[in-house]
MIKOLKOL-550792 format. One record per residue: residue in one letter; x, y, z of N, C-alpha, C in turn. Coordinates in Angstrom, 3 decimals. Layout:
% MIKOLKOL-550792
  residuo       npx       npy       npz      capx      capy      capz       cpx       cpy       cpz
        A         X         Y         Z         X         Y         Z         X         Y         Z
...
END
This chain:
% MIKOLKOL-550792
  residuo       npx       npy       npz      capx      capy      capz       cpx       cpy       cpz
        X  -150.209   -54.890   -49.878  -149.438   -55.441   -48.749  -147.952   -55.138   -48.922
        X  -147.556   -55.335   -50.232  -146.086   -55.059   -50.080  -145.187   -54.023   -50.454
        X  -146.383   -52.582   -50.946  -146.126   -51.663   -50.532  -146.572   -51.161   -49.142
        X  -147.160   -51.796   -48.574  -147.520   -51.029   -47.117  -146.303   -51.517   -46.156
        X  -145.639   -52.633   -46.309  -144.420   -53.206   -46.105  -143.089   -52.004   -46.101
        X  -143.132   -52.154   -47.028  -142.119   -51.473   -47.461  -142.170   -49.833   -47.143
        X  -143.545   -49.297   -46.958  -143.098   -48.247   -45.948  -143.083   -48.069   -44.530
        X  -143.191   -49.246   -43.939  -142.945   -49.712   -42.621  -141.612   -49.419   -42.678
        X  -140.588   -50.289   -43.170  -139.102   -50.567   -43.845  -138.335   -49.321   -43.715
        X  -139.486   -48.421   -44.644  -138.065   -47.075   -45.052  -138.861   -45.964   -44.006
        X  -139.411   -46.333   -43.074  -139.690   -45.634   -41.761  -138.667   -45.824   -40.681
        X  -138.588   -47.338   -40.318  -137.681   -47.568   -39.485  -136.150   -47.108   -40.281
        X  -136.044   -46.896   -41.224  -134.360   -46.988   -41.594  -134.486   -45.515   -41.223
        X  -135.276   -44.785   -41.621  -135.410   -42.803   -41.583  -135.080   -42.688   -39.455
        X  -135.686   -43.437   -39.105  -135.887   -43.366   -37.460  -134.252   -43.894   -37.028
        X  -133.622   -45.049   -37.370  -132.662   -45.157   -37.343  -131.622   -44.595   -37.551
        X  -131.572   -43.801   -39.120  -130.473   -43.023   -39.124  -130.596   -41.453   -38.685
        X  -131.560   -41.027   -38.224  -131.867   -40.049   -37.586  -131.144   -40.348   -36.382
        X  -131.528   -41.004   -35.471  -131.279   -41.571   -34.070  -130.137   -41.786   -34.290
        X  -129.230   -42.380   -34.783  -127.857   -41.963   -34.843  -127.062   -41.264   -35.080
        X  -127.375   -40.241   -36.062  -127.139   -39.218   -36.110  -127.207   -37.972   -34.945
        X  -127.887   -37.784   -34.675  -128.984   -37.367   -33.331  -127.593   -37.176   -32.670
        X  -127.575   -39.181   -31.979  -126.781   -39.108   -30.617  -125.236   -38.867   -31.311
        X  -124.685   -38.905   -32.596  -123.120   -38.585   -32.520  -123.231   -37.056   -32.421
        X  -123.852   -36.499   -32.837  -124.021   -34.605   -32.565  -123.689   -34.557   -31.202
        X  -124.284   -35.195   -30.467  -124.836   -35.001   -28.752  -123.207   -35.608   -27.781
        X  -122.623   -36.536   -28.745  -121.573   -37.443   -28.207  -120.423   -37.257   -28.340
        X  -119.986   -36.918   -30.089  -118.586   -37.151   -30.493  -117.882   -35.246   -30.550
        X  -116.598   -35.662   -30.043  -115.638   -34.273   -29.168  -115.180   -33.792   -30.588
        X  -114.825   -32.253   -30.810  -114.448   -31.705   -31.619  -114.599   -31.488   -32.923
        X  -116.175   -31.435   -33.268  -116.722   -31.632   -34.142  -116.256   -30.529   -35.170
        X  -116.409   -30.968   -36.577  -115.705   -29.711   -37.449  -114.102   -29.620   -37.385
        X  -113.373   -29.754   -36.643  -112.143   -29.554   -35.966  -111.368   -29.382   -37.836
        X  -111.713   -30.003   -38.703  -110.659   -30.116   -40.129  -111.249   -28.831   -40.769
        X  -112.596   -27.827   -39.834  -112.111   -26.763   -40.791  -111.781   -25.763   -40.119
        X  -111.010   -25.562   -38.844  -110.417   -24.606   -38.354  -108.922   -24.385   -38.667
        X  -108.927   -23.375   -38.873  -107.277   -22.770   -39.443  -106.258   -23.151   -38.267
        X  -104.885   -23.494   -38.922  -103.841   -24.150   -38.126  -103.521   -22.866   -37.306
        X  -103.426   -23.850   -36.032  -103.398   -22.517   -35.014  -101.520   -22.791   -34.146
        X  -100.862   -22.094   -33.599   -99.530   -22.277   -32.585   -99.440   -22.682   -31.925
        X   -99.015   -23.290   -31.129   -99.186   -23.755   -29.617   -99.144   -22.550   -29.018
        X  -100.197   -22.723   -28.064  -100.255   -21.276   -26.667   -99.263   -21.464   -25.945
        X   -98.930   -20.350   -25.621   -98.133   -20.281   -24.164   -98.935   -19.934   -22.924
        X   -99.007   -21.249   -22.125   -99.743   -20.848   -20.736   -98.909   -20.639   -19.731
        X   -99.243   -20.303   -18.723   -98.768   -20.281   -17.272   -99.633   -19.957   -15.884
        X   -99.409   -20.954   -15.272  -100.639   -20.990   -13.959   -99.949   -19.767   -13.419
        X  -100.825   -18.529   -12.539  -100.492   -17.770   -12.018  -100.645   -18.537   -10.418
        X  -100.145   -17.677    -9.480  -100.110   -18.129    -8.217  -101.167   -17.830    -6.980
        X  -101.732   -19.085    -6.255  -102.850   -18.428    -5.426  -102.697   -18.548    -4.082
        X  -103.593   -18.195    -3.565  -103.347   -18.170    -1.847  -103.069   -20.233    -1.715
        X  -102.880   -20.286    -0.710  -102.525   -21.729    -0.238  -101.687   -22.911    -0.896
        X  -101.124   -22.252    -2.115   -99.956   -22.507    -2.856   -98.669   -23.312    -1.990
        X   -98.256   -24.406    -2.356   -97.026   -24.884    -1.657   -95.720   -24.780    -2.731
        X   -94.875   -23.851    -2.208   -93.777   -23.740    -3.700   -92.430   -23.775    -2.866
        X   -91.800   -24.823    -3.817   -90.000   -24.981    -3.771   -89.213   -24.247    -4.349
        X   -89.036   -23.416    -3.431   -87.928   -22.256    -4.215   -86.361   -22.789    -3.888
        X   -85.216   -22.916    -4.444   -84.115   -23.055    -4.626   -83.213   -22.174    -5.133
        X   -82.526   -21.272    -4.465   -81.381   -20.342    -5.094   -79.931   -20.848    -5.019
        X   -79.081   -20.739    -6.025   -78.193   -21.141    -6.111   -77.079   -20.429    -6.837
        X   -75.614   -20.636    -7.266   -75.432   -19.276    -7.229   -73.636   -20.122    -7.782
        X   -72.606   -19.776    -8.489   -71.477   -20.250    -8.521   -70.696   -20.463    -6.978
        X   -71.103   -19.187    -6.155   -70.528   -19.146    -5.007   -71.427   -19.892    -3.854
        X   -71.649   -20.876    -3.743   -73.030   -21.508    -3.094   -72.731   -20.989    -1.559
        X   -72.088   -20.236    -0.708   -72.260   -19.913     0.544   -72.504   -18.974     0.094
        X   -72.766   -18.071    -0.470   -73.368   -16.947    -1.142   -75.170   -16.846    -1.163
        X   -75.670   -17.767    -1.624   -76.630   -18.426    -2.285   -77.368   -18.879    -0.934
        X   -76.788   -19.802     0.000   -77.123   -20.338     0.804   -78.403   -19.142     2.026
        X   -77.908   -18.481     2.419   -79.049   -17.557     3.459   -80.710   -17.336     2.733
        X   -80.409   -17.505     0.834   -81.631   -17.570     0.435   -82.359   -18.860     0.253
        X   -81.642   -19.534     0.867   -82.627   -20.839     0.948   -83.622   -21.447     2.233
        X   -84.422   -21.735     2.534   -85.383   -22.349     3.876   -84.273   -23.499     4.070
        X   -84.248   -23.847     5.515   -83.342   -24.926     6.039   -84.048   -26.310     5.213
        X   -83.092   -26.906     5.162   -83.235   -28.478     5.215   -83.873   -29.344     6.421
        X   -85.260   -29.720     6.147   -85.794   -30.403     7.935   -85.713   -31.998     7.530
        X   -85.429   -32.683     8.594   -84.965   -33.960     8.717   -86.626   -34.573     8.720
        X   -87.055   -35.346     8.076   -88.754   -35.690     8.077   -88.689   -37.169     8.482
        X   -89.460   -37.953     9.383   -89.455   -39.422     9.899   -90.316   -39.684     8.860
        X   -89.778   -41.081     8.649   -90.276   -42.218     6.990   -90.560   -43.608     7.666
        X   -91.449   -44.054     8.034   -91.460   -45.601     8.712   -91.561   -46.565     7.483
        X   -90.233   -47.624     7.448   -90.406   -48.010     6.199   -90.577   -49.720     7.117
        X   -91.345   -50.524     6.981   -91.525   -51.525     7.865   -91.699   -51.373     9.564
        X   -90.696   -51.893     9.741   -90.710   -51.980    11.155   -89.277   -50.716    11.902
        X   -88.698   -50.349    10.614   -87.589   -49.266    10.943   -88.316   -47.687    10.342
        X   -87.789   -47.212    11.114   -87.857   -45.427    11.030   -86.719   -44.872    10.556
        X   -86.857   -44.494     9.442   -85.523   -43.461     8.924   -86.156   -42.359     8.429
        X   -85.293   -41.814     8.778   -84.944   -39.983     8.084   -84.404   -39.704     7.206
        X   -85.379   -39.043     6.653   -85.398   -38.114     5.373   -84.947   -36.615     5.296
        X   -84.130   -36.339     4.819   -83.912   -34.953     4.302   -84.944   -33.903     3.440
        X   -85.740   -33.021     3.913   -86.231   -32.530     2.404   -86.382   -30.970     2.939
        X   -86.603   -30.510     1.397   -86.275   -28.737     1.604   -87.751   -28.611     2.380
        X   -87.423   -27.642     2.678   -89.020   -27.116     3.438   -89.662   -26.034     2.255
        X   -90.991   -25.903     2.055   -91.438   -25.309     1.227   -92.517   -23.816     1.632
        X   -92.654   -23.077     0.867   -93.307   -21.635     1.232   -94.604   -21.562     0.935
        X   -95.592   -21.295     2.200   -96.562   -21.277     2.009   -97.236   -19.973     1.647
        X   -97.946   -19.312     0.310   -98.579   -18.371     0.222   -99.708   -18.263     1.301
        X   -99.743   -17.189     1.408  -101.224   -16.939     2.441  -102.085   -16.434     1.667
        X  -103.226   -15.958     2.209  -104.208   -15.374     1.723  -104.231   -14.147     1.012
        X  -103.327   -13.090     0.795  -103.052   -12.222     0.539  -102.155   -12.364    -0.523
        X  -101.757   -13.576    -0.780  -100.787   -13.646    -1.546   -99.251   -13.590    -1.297
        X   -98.829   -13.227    -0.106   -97.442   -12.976     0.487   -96.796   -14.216     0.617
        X   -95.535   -14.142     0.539   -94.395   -14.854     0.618   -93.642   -14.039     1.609
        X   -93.033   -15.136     3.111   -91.717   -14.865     3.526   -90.475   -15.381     2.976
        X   -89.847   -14.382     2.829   -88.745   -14.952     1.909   -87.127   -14.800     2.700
        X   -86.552   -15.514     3.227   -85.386   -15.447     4.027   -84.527   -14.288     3.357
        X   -84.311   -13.224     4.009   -83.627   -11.754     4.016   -84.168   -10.923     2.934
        X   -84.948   -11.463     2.070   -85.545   -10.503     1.430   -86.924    -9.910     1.958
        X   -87.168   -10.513     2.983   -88.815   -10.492     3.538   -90.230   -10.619     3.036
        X   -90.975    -9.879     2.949   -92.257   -10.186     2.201   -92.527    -9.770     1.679
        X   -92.907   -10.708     0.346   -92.714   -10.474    -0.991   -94.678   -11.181    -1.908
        X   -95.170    -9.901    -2.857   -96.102   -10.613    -3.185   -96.197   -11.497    -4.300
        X   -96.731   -12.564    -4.192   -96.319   -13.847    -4.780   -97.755   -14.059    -6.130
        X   -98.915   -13.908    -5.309  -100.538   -14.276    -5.638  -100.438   -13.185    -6.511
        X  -101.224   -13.875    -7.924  -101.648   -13.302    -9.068  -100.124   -13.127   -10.015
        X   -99.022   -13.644   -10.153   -98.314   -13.995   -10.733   -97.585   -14.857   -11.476
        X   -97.303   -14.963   -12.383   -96.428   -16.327   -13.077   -95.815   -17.084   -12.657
        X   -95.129   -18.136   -12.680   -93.507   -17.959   -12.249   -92.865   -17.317   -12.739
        X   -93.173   -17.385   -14.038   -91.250   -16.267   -15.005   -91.670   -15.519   -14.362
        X   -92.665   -14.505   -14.016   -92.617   -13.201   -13.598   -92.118   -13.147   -12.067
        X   -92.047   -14.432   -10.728   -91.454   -14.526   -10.032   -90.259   -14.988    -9.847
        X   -89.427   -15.435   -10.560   -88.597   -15.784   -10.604   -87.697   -14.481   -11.098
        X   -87.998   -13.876   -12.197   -87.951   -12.724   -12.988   -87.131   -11.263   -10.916
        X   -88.185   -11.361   -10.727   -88.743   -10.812    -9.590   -87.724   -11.060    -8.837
        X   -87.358   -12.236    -8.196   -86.436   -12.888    -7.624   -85.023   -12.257    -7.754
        X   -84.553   -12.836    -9.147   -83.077   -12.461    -9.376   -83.090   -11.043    -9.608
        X   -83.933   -10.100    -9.495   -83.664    -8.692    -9.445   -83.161    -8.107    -8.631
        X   -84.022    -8.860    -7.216   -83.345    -8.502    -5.705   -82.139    -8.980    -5.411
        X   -81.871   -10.300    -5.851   -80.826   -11.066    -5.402   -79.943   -10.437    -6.072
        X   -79.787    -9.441    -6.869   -78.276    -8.576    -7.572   -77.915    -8.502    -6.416
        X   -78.605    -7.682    -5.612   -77.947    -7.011    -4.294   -76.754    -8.003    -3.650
        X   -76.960    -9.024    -3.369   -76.421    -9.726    -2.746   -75.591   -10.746    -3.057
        X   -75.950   -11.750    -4.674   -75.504   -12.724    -5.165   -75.601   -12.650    -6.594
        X   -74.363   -12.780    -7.023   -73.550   -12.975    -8.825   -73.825   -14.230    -9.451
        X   -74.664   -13.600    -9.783   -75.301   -15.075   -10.995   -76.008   -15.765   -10.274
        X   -77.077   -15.593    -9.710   -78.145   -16.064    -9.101   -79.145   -17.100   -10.188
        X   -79.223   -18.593    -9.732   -80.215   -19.014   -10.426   -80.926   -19.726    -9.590
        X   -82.444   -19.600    -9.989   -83.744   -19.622    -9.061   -84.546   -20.612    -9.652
        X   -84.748   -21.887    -8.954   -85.804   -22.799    -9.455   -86.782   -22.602    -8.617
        X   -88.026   -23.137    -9.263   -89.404   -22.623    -8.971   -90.667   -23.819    -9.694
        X   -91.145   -24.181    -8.253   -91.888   -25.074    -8.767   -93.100   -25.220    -7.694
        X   -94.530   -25.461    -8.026   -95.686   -25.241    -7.384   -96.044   -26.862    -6.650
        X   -95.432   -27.257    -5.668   -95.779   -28.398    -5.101   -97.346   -29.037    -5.024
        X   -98.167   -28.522    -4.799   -99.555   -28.948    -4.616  -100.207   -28.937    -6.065
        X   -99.558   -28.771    -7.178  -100.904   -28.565    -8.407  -101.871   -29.421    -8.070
        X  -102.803   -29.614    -8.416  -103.963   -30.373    -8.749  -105.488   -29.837    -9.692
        X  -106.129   -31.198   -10.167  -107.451   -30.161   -10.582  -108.053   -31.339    -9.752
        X  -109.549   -31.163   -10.116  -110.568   -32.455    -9.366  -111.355   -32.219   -10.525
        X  -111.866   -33.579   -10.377  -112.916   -34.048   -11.667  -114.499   -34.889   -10.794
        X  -115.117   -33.879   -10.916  -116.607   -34.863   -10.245  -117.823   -34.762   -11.354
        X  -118.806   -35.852   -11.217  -119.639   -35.891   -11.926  -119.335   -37.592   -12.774
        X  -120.316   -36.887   -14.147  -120.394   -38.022   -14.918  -119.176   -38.623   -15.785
        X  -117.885   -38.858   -14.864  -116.655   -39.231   -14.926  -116.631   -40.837   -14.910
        X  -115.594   -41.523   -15.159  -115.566   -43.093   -15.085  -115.017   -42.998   -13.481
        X  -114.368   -42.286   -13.489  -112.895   -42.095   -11.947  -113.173   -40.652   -11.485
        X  -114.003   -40.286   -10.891  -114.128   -38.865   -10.127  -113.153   -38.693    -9.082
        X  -112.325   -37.737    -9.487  -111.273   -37.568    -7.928  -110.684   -36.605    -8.408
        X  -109.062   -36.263    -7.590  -108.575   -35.125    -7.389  -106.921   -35.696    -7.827
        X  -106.512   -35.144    -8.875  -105.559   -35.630   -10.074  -104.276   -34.729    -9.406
        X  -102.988   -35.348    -8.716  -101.942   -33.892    -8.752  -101.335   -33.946   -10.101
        X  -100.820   -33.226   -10.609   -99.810   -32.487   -11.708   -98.809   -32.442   -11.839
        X   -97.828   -32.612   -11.921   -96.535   -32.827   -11.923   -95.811   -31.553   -13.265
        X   -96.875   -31.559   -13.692   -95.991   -30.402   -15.447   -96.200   -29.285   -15.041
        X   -97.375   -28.498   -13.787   -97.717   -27.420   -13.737   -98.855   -27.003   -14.913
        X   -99.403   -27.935   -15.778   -99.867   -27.252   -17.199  -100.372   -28.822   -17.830
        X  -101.758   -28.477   -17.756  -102.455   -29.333   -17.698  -104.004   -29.277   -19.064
        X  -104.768   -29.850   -19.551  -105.802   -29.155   -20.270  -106.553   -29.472   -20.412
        X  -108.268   -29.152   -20.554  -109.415   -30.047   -20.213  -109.665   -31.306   -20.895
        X  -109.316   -31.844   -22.135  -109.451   -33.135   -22.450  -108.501   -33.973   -21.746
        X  -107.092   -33.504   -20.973  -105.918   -34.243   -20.376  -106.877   -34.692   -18.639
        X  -107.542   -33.729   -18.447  -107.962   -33.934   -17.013  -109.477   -35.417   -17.322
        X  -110.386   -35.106   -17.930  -110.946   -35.421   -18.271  -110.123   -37.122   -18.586
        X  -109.529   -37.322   -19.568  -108.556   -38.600   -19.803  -107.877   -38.968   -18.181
        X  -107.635   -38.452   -17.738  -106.974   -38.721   -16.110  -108.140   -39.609   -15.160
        X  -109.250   -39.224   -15.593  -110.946   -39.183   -14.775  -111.394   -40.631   -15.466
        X  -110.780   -40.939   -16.784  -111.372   -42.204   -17.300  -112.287   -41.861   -18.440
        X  -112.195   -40.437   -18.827  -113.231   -40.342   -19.796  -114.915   -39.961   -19.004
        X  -115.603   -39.644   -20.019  -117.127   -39.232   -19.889  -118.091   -39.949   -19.534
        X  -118.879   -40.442   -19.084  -119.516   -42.259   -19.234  -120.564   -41.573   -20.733
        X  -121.390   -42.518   -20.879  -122.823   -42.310   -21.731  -123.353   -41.237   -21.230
        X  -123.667   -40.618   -20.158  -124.399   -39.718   -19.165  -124.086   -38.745   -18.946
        X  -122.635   -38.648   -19.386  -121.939   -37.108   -19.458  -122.664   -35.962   -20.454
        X  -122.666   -34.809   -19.676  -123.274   -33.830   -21.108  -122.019   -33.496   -21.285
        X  -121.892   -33.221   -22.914  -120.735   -33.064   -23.369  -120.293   -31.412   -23.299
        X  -121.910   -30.849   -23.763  -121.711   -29.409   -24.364  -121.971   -28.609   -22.982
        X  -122.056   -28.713   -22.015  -121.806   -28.064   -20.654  -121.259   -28.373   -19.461
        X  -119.759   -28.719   -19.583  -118.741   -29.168   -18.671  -118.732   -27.577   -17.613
        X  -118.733   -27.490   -16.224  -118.525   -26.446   -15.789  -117.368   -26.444   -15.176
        X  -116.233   -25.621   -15.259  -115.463   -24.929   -15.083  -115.369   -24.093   -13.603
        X  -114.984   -24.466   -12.493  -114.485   -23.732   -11.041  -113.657   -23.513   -10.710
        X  -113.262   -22.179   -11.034  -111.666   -21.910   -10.636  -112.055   -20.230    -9.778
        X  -110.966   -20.385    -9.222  -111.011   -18.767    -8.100  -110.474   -17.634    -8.771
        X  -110.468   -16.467    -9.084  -109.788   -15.433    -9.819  -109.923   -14.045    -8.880
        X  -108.554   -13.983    -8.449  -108.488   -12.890    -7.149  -109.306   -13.046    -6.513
        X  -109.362   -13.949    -5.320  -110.166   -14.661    -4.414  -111.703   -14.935    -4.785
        X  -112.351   -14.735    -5.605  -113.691   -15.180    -6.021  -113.688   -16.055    -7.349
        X  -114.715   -17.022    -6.872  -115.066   -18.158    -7.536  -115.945   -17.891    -8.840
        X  -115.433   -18.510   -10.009  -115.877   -18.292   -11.293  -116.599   -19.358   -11.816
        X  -117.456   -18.960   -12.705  -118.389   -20.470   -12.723  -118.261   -20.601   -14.451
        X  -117.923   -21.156   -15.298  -118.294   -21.000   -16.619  -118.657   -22.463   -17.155
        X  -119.020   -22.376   -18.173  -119.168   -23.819   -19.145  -118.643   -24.074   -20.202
        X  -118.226   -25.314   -20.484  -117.089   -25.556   -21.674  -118.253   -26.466   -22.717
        X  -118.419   -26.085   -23.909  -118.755   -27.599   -24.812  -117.597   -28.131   -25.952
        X  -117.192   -29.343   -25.229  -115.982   -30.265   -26.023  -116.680   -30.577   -27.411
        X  -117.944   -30.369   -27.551  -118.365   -31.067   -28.695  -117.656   -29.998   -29.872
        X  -117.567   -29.001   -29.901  -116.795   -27.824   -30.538  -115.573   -27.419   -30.777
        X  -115.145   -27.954   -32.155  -113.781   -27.611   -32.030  -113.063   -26.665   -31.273
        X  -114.081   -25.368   -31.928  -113.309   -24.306   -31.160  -113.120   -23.958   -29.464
        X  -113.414   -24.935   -29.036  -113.307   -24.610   -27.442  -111.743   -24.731   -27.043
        X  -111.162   -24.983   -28.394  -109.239   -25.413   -27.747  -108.970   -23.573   -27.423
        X  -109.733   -22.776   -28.206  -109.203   -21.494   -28.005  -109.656   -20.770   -26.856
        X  -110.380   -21.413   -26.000  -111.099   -20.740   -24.781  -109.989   -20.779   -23.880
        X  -110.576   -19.959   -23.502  -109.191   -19.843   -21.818  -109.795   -20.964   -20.626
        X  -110.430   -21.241   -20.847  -110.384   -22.731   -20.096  -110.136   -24.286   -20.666
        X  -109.743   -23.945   -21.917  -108.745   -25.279   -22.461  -107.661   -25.179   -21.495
        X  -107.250   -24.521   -20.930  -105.926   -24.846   -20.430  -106.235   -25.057   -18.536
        X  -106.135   -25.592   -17.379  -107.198   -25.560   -16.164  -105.348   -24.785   -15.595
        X  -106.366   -24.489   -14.384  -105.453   -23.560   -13.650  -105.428   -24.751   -12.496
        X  -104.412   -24.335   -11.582  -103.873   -25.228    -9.919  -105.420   -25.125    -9.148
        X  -105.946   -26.238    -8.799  -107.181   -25.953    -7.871  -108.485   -26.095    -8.806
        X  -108.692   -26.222    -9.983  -109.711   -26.531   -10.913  -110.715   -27.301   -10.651
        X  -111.908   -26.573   -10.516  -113.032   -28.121   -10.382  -113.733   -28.501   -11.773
        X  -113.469   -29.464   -12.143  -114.224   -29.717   -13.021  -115.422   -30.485   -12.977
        X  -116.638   -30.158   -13.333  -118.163   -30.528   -13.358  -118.778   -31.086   -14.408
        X  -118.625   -32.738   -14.657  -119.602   -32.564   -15.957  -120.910   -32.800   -15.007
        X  -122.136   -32.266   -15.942  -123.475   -33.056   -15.702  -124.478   -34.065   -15.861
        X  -125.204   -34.452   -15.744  -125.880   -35.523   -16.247  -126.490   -34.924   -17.332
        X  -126.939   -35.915   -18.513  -127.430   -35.716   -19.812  -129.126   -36.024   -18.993
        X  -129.962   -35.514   -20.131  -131.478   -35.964   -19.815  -131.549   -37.313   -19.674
        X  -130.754   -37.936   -20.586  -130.783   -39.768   -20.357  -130.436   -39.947   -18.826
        X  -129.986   -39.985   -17.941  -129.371   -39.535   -16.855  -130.586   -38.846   -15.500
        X  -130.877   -37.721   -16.170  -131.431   -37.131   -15.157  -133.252   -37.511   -15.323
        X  -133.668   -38.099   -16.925  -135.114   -38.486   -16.515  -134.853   -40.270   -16.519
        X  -135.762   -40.781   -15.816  -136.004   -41.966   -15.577  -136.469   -43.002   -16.668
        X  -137.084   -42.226   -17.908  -137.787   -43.414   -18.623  -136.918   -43.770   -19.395
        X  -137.547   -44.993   -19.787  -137.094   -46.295   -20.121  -136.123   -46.249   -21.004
        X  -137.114   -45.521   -22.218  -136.360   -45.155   -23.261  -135.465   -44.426   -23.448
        X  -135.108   -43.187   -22.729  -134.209   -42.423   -22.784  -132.862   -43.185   -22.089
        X  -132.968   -43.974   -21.457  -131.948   -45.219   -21.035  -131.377   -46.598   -21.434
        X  -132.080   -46.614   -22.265  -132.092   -47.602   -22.823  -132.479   -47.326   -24.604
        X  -131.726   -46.732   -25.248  -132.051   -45.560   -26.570  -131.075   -46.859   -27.810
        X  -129.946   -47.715   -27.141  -129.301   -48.441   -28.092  -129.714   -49.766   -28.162
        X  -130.830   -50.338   -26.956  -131.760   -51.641   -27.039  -132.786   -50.956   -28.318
        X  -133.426   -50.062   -27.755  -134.696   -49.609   -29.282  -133.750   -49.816   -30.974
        X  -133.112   -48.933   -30.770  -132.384   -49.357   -32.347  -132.083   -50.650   -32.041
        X  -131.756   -51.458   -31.386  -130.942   -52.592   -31.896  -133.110   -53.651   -32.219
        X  -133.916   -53.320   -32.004  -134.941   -53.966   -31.872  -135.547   -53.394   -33.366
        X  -135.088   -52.250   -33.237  -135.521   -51.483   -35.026  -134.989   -51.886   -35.953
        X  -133.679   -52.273   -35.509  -132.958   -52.962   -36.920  -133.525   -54.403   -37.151
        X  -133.660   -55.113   -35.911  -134.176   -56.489   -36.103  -135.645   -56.466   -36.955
        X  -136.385   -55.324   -36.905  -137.683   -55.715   -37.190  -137.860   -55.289   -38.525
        X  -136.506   -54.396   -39.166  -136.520   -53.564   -40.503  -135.885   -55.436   -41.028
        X  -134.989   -55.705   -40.821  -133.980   -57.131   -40.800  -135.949   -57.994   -41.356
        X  -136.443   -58.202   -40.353  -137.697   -59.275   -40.638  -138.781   -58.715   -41.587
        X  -139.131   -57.386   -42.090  -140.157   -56.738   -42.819  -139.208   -56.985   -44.727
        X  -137.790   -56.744   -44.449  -136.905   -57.509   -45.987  -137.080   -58.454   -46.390
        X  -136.855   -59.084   -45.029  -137.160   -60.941   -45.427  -138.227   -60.892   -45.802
        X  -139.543   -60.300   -45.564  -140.872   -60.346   -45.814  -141.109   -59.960   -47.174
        X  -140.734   -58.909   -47.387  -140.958   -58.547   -48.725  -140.218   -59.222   -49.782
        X  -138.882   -59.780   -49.655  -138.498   -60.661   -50.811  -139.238   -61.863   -50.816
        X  -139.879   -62.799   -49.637  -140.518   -63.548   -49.744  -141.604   -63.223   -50.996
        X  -142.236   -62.141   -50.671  -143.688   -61.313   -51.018  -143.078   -61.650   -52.224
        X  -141.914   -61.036   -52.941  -141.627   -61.073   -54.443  -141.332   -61.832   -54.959
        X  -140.952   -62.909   -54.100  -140.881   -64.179   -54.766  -141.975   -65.099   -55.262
END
């Protein structure tokens, strides 16, 4: 009896620490991460796509100089209570589909599939012609990524840094729930007008070096449901009631057997 006990005992403990083991493989982000070699910080930069909203600003020591390269100032209505006031704000440039920019006296200029440094770069080359010491701010009004799926907060995040990265979006979303698959996050971004589909697994250190650690303007991010998730039974839903019922019954087969030896 109290060896047949006792391999009841060191069954459930083998099932237990298996099963936990199991699910931190399946769960916990950046696994290994202390033996990858110290790496630099990357240098990213979102390139530019069709439907892009960007604030360009030229400016210049001689600012009536400067001035013809700027979009007018439009007066915008603000209802703040029961009063209406006006707002000042620059007007901003919409890329099209092609990638083009109208650009006041310089005309049209291609914008899509570029940096900023490399537009900006771009910018003050032309502006020799015209203006001494030209300086050009540049900034992408609309960033955003979207986060759907097995998210806490599924939605559509704007950006403010321009430069953003899949555990930052992900943290924006609330995190993964239980149901998230970890090791096939999919990745939707457009690359010269066609849509790219890839998969990320966070469980891997090395995914900081993928080119989708870093998300581009317009990013969809996809996690999926885990099998816990997508099949119905019991158990696969309920996987931390079973251990917690395994430990209780390993907990009552001890008591049993010290009784036994006593």
């Amino acid at each position: 009896m109290k060896k047949y006990s006792y391999n009841i005992v060191l069954a459930l403990l083998t099932i237990i620490l298996y099963t936990s083991c199991s699910q931190q493989k399946h769960i916990a982000y950046y696994q290994n991460i202390e033996q990858m070699p110290a790496l630099s910080s990357t240098s990213f930069e979102s390139t530019i796509q069709p439907d892009d909203l960007l604030l360009i600003i030229v400016s210049a020591p001689d600012a009536e100089a400067a001035a013809p390269f700027n979009l007018e100032v439009a007066n915008v209505s603000a209802v703040n209570g029961q009063a209406s006031l006006a707002q000042r704000q620059q007007q901003l440039y919409l890329v099209d589909k092609d990638g083009m920019v109208e650009f006041p006296v310089l005309g049209s200029l291609l914008f899509g599939g570029k940096t900023k440094s490399e537009i900006v770069t771009l910018l003050k080359e032309k502006l020799k012609l015209y203006v001494k010491n030209a300086i050009v701010n540049m900034r992408i009004m609309n960033y955003k990524v979207s986060v759907q799926g097995e998210v806490v907060k599924p939605g559509s995040y704007p950006i403010n840094s321009e430069r953003i990265t899949l555990p930052e979006a992900l943290s924006l979303a609330g995190d993964l729930t239980i149901y998230g698959k970890r090791d096939g996050i999919i990745i939707v971004r457009e690359v010269n007008g066609k849509k790219t589909f890839n998969k990320v697994d966070i469980t891997k250190a090395d995914f900081i070096n993928s080119p989708y650690y870093y998300l581009s303007q317009n990013d969809l991010v996809y996690v999926e449901p885990n099998k816990a998730r997508s099949n119905s039974s019991t158990f696969n839903q309920n996987t931390s009631v079973w251990i917690a019922i395994a430990s209780l019954a390993s907990s009552i087969l001890f008591s049993i057997l010290i009784i036994n030896k006593n």
